[in-house]
DRENTORKOL-3810 file (N, C-alpha, C; in nm, 4 decimals):
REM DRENTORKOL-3810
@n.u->6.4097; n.v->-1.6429; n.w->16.3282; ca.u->6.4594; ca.v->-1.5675; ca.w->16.4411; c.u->6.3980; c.v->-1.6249; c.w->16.5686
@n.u->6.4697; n.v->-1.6293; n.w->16.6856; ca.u->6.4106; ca.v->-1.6754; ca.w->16.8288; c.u->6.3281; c.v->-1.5753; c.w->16.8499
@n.u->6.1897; n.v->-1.6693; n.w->16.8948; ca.u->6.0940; ca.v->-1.5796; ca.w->16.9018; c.u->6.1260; c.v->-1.4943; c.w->17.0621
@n.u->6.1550; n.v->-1.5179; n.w->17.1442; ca.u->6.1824; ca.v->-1.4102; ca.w->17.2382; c.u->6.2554; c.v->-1.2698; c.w->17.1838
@n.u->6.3189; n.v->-1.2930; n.w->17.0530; ca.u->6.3878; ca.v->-1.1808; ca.w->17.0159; c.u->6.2878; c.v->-1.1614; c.w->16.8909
@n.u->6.1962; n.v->-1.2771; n.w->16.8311; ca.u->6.0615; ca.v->-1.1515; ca.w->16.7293; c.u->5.9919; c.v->-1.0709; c.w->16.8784
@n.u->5.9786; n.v->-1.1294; n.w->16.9927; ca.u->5.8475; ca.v->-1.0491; ca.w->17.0734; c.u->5.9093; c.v->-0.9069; c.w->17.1076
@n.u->6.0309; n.v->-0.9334; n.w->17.1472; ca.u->6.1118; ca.v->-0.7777; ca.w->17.1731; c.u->6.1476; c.v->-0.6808; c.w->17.0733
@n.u->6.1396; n.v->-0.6995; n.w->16.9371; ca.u->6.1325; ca.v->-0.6379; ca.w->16.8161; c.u->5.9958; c.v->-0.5867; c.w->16.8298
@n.u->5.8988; n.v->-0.6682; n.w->16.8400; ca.u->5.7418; ca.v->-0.6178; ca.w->16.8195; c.u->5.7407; c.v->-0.5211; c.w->16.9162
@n.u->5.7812; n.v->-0.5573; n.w->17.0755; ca.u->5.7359; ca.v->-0.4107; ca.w->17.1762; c.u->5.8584; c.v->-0.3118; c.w->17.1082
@n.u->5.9142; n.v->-0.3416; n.w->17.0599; ca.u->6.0155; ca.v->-0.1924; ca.w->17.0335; c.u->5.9323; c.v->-0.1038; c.w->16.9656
@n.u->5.8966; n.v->-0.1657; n.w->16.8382; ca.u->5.7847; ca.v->-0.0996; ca.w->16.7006; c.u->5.6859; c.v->-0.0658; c.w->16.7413
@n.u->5.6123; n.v->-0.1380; n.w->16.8533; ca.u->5.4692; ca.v->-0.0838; ca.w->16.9362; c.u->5.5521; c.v->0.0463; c.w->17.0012
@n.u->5.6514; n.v->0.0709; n.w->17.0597; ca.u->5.6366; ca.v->0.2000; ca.w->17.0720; c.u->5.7211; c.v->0.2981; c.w->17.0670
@n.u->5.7062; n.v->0.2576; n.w->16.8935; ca.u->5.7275; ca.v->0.3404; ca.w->16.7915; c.u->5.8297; c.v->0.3964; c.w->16.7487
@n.u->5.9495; n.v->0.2946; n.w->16.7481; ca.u->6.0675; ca.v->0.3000; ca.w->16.7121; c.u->6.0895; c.v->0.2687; c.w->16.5439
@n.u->6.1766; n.v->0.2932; n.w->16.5133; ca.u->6.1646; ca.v->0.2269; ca.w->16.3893; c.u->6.2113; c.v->0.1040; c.w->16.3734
@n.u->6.2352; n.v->-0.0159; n.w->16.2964; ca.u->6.2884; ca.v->-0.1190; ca.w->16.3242; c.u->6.4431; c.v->-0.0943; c.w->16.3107
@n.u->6.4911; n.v->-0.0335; n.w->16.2705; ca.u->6.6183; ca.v->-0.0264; ca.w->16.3210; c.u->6.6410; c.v->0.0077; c.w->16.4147
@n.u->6.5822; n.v->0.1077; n.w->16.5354; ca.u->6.6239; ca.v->0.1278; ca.w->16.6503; c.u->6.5754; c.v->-0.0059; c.w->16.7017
@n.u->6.4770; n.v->-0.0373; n.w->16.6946; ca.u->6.4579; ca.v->-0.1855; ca.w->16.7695; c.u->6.5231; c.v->-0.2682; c.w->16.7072
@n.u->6.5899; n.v->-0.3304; n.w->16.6386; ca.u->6.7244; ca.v->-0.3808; ca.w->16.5959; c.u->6.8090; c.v->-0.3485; c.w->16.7054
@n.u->6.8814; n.v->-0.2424; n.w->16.6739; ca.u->6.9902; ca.v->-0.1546; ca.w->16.7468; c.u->6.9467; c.v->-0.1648; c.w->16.8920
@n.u->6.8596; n.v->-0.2075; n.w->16.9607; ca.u->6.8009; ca.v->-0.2106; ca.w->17.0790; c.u->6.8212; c.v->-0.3588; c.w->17.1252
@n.u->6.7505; n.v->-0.4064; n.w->17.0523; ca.u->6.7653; ca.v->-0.5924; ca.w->17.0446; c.u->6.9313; c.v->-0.6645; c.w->17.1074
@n.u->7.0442; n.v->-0.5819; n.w->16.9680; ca.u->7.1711; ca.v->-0.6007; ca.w->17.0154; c.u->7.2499; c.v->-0.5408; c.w->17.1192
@n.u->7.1709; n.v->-0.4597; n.w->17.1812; ca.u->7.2505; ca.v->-0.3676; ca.w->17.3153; c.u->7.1741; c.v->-0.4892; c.w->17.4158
@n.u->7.0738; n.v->-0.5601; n.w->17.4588; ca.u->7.0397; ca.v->-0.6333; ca.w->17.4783; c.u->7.1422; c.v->-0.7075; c.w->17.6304
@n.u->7.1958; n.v->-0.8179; n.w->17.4846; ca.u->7.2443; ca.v->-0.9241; ca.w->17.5071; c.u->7.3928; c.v->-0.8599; c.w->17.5925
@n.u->7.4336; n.v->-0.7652; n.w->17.5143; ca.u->7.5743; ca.v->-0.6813; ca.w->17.5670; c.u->7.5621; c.v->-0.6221; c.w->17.7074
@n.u->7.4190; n.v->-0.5893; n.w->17.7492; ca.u->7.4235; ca.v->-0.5495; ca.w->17.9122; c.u->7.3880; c.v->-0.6823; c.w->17.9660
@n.u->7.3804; n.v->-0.8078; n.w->17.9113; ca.u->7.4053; ca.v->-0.9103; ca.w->18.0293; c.u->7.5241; c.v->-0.9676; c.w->18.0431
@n.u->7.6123; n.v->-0.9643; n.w->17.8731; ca.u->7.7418; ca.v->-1.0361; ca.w->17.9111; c.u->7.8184; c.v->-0.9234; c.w->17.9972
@n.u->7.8296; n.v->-0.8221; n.w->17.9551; ca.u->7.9512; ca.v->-0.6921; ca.w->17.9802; c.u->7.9677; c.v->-0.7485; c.w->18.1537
@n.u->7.8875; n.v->-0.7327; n.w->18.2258; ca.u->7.9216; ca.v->-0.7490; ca.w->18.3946; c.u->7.9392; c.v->-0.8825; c.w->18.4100
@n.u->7.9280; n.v->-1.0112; n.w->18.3225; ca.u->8.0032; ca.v->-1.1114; ca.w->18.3541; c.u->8.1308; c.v->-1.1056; c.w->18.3247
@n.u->8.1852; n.v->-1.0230; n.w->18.2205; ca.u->8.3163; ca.v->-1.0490; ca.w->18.1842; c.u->8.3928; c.v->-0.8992; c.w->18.2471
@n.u->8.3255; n.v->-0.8504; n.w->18.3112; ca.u->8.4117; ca.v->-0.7915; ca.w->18.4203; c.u->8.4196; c.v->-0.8327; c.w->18.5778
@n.u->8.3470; n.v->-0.9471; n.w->18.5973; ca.u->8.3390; ca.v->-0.9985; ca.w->18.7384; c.u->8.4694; c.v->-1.1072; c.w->18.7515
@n.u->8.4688; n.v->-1.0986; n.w->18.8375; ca.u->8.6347; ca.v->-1.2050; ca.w->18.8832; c.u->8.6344; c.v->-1.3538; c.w->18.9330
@n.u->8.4736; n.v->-1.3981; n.w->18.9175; ca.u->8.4577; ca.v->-1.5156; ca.w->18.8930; c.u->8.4165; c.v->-1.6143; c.w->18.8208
@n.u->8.4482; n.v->-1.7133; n.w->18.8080; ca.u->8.5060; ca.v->-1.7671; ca.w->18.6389; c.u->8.3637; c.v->-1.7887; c.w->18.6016
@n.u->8.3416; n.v->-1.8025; n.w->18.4638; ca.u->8.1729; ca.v->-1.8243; ca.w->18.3864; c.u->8.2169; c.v->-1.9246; c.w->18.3372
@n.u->8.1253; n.v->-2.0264; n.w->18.2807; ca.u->8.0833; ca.v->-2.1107; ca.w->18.2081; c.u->7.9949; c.v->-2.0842; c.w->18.1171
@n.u->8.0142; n.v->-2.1161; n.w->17.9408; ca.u->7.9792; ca.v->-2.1517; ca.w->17.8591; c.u->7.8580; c.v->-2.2262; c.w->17.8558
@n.u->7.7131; n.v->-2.2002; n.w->17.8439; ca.u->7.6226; ca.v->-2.3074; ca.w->17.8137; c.u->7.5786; c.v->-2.2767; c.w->17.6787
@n.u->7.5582; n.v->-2.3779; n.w->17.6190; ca.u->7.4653; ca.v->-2.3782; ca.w->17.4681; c.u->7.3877; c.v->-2.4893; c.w->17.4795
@n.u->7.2613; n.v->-2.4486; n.w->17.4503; ca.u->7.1652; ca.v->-2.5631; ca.w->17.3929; c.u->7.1004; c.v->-2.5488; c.w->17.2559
@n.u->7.1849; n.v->-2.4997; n.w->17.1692; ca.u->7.1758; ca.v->-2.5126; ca.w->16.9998; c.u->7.1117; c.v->-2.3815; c.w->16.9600
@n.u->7.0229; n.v->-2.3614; n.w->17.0612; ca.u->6.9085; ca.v->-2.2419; ca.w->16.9740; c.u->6.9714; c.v->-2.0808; c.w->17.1053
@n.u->7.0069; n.v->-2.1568; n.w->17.2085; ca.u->7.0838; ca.v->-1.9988; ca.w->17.2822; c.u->7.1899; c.v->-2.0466; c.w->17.3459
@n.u->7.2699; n.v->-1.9601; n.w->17.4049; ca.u->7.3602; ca.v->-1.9483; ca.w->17.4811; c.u->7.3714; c.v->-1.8658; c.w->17.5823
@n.u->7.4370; n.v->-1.9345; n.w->17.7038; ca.u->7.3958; ca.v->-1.8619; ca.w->17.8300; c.u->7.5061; c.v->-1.8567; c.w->17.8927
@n.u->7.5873; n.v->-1.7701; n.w->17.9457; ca.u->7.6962; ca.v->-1.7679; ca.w->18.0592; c.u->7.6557; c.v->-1.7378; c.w->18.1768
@n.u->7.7076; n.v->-1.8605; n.w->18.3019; ca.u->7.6753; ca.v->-1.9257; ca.w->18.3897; c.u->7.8043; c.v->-1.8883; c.w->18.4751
@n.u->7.7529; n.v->-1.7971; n.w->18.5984; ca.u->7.9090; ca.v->-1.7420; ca.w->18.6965; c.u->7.8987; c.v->-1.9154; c.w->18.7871
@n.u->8.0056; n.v->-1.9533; n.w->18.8134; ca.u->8.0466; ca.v->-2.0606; ca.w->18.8843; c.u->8.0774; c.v->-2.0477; c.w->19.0000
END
């Protein structure tokens, strides 16, 4: 697993979630950074560098 996403699992469990809510936390995540790109009206770009992916407003 990318460790930026083991360190955000660990603060979830530090306080004191269970790992499924920090799971379930982990994947709401990523969804409040895409959601307002793909409602904005200017075009994104696709980046991958193998281990993440990043959308890039142009």
């Amino acid at each position: 697993m990318h460790q930026p996403a083991q360190d955000y699992l660990a603060a979830g469990r530090a306080l004191g979630n269970s790992n499924t809510e920090a799971i379930r936390a982990l994947k709401r995540h990523p969804a409040r950074r895409v959601f307002p790109l793909l409602r904005s009206t200017e075009p994104v770009t696709l980046v991958s560098d193998r281990r993440s992916v990043a959308l890039l407003a142009v």
